[in-house]
C-alpha positions as CSV (number, residue, x, y, z in Angstrom):
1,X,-21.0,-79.3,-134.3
2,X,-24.4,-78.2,-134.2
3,X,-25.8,-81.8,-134.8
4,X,-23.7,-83.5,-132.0
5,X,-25.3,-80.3,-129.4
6,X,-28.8,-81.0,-131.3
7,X,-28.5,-85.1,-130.5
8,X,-26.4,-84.7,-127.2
9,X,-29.8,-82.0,-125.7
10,X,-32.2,-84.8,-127.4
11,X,-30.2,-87.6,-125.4
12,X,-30.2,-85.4,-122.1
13,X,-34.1,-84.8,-122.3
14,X,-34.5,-88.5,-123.4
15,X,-32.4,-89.6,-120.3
16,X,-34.7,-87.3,-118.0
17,X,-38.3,-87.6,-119.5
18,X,-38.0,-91.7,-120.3
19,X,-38.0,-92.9,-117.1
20,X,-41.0,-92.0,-115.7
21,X,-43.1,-91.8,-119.1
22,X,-42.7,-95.1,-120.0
23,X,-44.5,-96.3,-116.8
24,X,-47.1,-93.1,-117.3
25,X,-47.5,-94.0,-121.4
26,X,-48.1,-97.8,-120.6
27,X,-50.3,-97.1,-117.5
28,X,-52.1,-94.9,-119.6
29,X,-52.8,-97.2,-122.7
30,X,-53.1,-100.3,-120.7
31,X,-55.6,-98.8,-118.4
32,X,-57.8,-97.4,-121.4
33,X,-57.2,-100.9,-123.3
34,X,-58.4,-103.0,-120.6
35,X,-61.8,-101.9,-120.6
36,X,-62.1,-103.2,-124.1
37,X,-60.5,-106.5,-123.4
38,X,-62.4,-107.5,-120.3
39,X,-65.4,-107.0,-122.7
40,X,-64.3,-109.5,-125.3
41,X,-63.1,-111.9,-122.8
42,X,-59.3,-111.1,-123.4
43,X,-56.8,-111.0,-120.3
44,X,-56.1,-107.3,-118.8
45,X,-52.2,-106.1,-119.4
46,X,-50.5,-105.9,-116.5
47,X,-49.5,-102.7,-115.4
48,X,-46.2,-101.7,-114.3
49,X,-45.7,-101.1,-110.9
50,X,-42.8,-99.5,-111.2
51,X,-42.0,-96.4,-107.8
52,X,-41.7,-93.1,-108.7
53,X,-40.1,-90.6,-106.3
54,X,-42.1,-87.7,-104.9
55,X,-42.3,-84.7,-107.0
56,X,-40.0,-86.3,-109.9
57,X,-42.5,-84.8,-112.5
58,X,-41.0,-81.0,-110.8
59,X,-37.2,-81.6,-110.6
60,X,-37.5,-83.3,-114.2
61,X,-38.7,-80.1,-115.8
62,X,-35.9,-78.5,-114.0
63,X,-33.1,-80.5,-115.2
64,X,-34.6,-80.4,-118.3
65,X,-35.0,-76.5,-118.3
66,X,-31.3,-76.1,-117.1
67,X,-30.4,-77.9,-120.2
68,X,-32.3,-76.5,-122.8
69,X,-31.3,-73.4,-121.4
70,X,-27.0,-74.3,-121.7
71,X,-27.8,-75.2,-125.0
72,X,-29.5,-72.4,-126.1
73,X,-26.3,-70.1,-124.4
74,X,-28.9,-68.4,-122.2
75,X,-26.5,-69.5,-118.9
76,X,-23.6,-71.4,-118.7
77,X,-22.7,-74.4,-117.8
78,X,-22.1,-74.8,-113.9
79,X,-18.3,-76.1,-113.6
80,X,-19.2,-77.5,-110.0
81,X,-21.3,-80.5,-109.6
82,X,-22.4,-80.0,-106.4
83,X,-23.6,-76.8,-107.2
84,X,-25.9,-78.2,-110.1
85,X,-27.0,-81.2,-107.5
86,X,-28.1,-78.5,-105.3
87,X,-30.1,-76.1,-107.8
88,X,-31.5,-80.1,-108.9
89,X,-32.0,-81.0,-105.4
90,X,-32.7,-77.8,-103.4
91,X,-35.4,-79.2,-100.3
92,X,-37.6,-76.2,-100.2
93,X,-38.6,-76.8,-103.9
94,X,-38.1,-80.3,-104.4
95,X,-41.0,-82.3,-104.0
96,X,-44.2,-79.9,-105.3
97,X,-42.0,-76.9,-106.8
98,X,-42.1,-74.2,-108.2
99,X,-40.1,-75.2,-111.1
100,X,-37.0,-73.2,-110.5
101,X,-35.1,-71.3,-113.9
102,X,-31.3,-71.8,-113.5
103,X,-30.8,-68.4,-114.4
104,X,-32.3,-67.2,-111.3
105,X,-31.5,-70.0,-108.9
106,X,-27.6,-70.6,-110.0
107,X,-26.3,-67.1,-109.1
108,X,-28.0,-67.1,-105.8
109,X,-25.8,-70.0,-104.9
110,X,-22.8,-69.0,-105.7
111,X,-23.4,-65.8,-103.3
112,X,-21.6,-66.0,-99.7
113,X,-24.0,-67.2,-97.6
114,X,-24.6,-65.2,-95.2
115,X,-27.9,-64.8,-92.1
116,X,-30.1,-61.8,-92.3
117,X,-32.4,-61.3,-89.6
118,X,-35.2,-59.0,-92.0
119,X,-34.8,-61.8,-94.3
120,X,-35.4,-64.6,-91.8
121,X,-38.2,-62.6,-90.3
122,X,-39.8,-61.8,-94.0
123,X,-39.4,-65.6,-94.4
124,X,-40.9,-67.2,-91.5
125,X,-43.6,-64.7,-91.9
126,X,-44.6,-66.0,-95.2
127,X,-44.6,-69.8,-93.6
128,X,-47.0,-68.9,-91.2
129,X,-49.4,-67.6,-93.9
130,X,-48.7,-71.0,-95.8
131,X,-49.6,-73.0,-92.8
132,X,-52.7,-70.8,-92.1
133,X,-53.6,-71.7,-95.7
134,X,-52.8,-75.7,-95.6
135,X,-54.1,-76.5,-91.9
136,X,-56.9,-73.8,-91.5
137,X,-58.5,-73.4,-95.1
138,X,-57.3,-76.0,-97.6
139,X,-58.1,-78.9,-94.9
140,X,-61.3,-77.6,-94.0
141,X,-62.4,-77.1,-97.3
142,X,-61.6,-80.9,-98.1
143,X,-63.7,-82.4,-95.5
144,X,-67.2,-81.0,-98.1
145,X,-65.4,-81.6,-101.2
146,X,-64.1,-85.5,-100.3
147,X,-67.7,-86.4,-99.4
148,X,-69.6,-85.0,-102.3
149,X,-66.7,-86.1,-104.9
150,X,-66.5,-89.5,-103.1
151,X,-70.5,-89.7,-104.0
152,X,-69.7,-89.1,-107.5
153,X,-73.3,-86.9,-108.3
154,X,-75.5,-88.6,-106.0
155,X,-76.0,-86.2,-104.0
156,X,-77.3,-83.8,-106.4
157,X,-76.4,-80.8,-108.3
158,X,-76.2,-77.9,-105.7
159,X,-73.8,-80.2,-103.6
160,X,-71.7,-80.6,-106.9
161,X,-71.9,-77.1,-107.5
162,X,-70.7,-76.2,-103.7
163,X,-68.5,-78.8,-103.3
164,X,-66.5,-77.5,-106.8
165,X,-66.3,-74.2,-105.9
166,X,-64.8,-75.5,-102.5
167,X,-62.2,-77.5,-104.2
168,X,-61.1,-75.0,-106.6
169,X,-60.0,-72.8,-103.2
170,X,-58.8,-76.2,-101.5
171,X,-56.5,-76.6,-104.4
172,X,-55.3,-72.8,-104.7
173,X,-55.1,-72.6,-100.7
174,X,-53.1,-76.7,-100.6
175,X,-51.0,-76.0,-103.5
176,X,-50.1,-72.1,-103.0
177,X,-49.5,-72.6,-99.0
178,X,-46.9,-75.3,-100.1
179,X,-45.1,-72.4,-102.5
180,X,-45.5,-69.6,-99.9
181,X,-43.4,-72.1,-97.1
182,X,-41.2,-73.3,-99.8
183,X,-40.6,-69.9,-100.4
184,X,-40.5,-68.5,-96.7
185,X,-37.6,-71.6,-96.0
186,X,-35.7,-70.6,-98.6
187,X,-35.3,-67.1,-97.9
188,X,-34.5,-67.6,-94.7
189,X,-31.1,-69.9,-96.0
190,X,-31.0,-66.8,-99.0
191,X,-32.1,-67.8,-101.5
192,X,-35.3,-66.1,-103.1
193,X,-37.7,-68.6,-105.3
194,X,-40.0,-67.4,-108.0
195,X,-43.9,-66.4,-107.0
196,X,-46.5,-69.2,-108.1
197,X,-49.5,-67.9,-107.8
198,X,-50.7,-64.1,-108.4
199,X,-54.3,-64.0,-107.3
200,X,-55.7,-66.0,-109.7
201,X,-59.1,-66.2,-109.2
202,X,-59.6,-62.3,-109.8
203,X,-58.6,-63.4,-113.6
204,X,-60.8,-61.8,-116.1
205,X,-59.6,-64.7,-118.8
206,X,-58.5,-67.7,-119.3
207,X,-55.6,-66.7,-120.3
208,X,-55.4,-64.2,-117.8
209,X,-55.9,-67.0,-115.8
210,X,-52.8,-68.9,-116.6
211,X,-50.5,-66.1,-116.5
212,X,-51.5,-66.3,-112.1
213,X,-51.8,-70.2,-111.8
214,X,-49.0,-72.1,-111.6
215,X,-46.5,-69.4,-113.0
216,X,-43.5,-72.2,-113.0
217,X,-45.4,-74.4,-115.0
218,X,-47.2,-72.8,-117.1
219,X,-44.0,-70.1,-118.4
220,X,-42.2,-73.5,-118.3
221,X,-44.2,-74.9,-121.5
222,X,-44.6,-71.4,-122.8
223,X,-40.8,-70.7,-123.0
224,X,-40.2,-74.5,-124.2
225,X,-42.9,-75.9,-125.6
226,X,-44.8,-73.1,-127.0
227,X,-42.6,-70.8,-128.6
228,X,-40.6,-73.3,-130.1
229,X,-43.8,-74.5,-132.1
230,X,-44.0,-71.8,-133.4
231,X,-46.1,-69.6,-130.7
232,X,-48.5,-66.9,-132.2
233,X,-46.0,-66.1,-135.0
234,X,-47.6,-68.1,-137.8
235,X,-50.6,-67.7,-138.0
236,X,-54.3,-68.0,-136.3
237,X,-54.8,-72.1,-137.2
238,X,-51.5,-72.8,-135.8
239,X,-51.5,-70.4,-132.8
240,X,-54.8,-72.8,-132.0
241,X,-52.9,-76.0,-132.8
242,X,-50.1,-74.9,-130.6
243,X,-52.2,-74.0,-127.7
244,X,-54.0,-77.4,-127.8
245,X,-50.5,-79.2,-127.4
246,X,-49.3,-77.4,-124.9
247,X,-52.7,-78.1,-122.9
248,X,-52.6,-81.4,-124.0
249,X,-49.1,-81.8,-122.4
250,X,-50.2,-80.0,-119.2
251,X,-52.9,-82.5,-118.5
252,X,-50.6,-85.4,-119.0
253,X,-48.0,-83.9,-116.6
254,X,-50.6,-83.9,-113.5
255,X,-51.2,-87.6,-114.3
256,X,-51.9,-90.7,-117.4
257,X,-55.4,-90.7,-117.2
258,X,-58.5,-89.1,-119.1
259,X,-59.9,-86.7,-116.9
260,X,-56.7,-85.0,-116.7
261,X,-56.4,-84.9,-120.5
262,X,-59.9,-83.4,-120.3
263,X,-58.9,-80.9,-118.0
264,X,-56.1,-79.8,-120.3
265,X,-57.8,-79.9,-123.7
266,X,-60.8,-78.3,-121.5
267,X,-58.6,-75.4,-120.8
268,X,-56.9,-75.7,-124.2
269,X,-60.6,-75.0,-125.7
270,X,-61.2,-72.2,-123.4
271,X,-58.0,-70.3,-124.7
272,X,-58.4,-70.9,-128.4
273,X,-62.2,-69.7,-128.5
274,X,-61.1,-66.8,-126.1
275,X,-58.4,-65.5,-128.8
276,X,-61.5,-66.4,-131.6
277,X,-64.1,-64.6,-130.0
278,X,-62.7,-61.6,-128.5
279,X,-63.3,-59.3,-131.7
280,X,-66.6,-60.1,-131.2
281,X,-66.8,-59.5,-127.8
282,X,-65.5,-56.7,-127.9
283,X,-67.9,-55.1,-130.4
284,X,-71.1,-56.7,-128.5
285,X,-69.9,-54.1,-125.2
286,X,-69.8,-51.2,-128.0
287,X,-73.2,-52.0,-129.1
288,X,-74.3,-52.4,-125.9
289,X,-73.0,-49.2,-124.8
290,X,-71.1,-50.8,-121.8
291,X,-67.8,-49.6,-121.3
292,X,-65.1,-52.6,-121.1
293,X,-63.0,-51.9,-118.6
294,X,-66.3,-50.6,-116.1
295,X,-66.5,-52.5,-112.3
296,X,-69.7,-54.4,-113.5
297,X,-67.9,-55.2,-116.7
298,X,-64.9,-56.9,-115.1
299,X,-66.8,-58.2,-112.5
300,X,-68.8,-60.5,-115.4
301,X,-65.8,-61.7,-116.9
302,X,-64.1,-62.7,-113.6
303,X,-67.5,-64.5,-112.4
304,X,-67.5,-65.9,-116.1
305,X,-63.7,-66.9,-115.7
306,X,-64.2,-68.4,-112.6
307,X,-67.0,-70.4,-113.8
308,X,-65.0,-72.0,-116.8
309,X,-62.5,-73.1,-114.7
310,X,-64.4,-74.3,-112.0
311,X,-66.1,-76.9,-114.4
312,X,-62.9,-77.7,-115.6
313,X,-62.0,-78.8,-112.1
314,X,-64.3,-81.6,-111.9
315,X,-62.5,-83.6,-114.1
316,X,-59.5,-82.7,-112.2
317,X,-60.7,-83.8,-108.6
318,X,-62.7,-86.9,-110.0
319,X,-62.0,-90.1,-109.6
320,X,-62.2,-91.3,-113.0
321,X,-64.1,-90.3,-116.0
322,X,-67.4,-91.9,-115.0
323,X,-67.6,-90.5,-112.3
324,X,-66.8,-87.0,-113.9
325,X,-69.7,-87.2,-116.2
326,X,-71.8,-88.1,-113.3
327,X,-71.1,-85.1,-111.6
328,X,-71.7,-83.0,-115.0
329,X,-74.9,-84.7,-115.4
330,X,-75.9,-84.0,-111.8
331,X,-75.3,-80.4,-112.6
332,X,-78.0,-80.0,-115.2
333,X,-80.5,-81.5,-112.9
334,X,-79.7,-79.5,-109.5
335,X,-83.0,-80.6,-108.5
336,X,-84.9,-78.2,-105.3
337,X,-82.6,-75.9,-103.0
338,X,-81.1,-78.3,-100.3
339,X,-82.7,-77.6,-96.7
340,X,-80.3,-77.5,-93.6
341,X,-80.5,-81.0,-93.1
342,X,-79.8,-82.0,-97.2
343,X,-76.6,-79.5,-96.5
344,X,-75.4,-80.9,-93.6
345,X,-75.4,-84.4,-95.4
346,X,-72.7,-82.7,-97.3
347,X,-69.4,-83.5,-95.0
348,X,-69.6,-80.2,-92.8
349,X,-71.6,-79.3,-89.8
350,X,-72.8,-76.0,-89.1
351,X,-69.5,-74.2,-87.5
352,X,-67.1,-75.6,-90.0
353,X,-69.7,-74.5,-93.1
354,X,-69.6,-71.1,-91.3
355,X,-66.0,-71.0,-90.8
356,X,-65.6,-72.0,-94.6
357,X,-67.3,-69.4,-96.1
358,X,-65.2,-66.8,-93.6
359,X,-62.5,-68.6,-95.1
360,X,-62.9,-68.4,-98.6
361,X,-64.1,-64.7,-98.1
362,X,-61.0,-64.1,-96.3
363,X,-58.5,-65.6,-99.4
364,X,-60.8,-63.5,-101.5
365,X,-59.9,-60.6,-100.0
366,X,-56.2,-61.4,-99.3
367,X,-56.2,-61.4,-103.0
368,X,-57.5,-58.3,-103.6
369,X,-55.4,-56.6,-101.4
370,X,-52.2,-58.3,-103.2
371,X,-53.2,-57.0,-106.1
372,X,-53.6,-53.5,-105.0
373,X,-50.7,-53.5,-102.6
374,X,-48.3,-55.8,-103.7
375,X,-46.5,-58.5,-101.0
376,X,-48.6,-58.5,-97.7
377,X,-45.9,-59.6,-95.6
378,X,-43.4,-56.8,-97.2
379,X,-46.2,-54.0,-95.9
380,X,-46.3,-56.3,-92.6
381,X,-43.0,-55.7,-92.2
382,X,-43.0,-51.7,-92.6
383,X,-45.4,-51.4,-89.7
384,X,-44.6,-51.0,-86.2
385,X,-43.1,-53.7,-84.2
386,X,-46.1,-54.2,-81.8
387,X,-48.3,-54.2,-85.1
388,X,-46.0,-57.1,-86.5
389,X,-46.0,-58.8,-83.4
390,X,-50.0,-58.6,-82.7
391,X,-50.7,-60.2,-86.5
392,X,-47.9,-62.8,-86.3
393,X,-49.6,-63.8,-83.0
394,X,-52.8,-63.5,-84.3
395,X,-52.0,-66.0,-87.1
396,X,-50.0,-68.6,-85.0
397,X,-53.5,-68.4,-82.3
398,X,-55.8,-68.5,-86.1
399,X,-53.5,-72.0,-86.8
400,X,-53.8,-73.2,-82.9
401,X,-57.6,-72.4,-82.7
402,X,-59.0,-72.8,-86.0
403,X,-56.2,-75.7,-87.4
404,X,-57.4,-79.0,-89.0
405,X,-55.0,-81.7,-86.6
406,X,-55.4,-83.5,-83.5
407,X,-57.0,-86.8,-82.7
408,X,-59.7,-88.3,-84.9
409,X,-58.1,-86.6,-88.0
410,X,-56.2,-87.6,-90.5
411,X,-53.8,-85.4,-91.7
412,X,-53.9,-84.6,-95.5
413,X,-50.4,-84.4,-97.4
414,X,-50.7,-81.5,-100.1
415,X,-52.5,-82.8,-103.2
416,X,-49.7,-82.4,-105.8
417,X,-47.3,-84.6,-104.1
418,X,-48.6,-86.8,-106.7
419,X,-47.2,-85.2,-109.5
């Protein structure tokens, strides 16, 4: 009995991983192969160009989750189909996640359905922050990053370095406004999706890191992948191993290509040598006499944290590996301090420069106030009507004002709608 469930969960994640694998795999090979031919005069391999719908990479874990999860007897089966095409298929969620457990999803939809105005008002009020992130800092962000990526290190190292740092809160801001709407729709129709991002950047690890970034994801291949290796129960060598796949696998879920399988075995690298070097660490703050857990202490290993991912992101906002290394390279050579002129060269004028660093300050600080206070838009909500009413209308006039739409521009869909 055991062998048929064993082949029949193989068959099921078969059935849901082949499909679009096979395209990624042979994309992937033939893409890295062709180089090599074209060099010895062979003919390129075609590439398939088979479609892929939006956000199959999200509702694929899903299924596959909900099905690992039956097998394992952690839920039950769901007798009604249309209430498993529904937790498959839910809209908030379906195209750029988070990837939803059925364990927490399932029971919400069996529920009577029924309209609460405090949960309608909670939800739309954590929309309108996700559409303050997307159309006021994630869009404005993009207009330095595009133009200095799209230069791939010719224009110098400080314009690397700027336009990095800007991506890595283009990406938080684009990816996390998507979850916070998602979210926000959701409760409204009562259902309440899992948080995907905890303030990440305030991270004093790596692996701190990963515990705030793209929770779904990330406890995804830790609950499936991970632990069924073997975790950190068998040792240091294979705790290492372990962590490498599992990166390994990450990058080659955002995308078949090597600068995403850098990222992953980047971040891979970062984790293992964090678990290796902590001891030591930790005895270099005794000898120095520096408590661990001081302000100037933590503040180091968040800028440190920071840092180490932010390098890692170059290879995930590149265009290809070339131009990645290029971009590395023009980091060791920053060359002088750009003038105003050399900055402005950058993508941004003055205003919008301005307005980004206000913005970035102001996600900073959001983030620090989550982590001290918990949900913002719960303590919104315990405040006096004409306070609620005078911040809502402050953010819909911050979106109207300050918003990146209108003639001239073209709109930017959120950036993993890819995967």
């Amino acid at each position: 009995m055991l062998i048929c469930l064993s082949i029949f969960l193989l068959y099921h994640i078969g059935r849901y991983c082949g499909y679009f694998s096979v395209r990624y795999c042979h994309n992937f090979f033939a893409q890295s192969a062709n180089g090599l031919l074209a060099a010895r005069g062979f003919p390129a391999v075609p590439l398939l160009g088979v479609l892929l719908p939006v956000g199959i990479s999200f509702y694929t874990f899903q299924a596959i989750g909900y099905t690992v999860d039956v097998y394992r007897g952690s839920v039950s089966a769901e007798q009604r189909f249309w209430r498993y095409l529904l937790f498959i298929s839910f809209f908030p969620q379906l195209v750029a996640g988070p990837i939803e457990r059925s364990g927490n999803i399932l029971p919400q939809l069996q529920l009577p359905a029924r309209f609460s105005y405090e949960r309608a008002k909670s939800g739309l009020v954590l929309m309108l922050w996700g559409y303050i992130q997307k159309m006021v800092v994630a869009d404005r962000l993009a207009l330095l990053a595009d133009t200095v990526y799209a230069q791939g290190g010719a224009l110098g190292g400080w314009a690397t370095a700027a336009a990095t740092v800007l991506f890595c809160f283009e990406l938080y801001c684009d990816f996390s406004s998507y979850t916070d709407i998602a979210r926000g729709a959701a409760r409204i129709l009562g259902v309440e999706l899992m948080e995907n991002f905890h303030s990440p950047f305030l991270s004093q690890s790596v692996a701190e890191f990963w515990r705030n970034w793209h929770i779904s994801l990330s406890s995804f291949f830790r609950d499936y992948l991970y632990i069924p290796l073997g975790g950190s129960r068998r040792g240091l060598a294979r705790t290492c191993v372990n962590t490498m796949v599992v990166f390994l696998c990450s990058g080659l879920w955002h995308g078949a290509a090597w600068t995403f399988v850098a990222w992953g075995l980047l971040h891979g690298l970062y984790l293992v040598c964090g678990r290796l070097t902590l001891p030591l660490r930790k005895r270099l703050y005794t000898a120095l006499r520096v408590p661990y857990g001081c302000l100037p202490a933590r503040l180091w290993r968040t800028a440190w944290t920071f840092a180490l991912v932010a390098f890692s992101m170059i290879f995930f906002r590149a265009g290809g590996m070339d131009a990645a290394l290029s971009m590395v390279r023009s980091l060791l050579r920053p060359g002088a301090f750009p003038d105003r002129e050399a900055v402005l060269a950058w993508g941004m004028d003055g205003p919008d420069l301005l307005l980004s660093a206000v913005c970035v300050a102001a996600v900073v600080l959001c983030d620090v106030l989550r982590r001290r206070w918990g949900s913002l838009s719960a303590r919104l909500l315990q405040k006096p009507l004409a306070v609620q009413w005078a911040v809502l209308l402050a953010g819909v006039l911050t979106v109207a004002i300050f918003g990146m739409y209108g003639e001239g521009y073209v709109e930017k869909p959120f950036i993993y709608f890819q995967f």
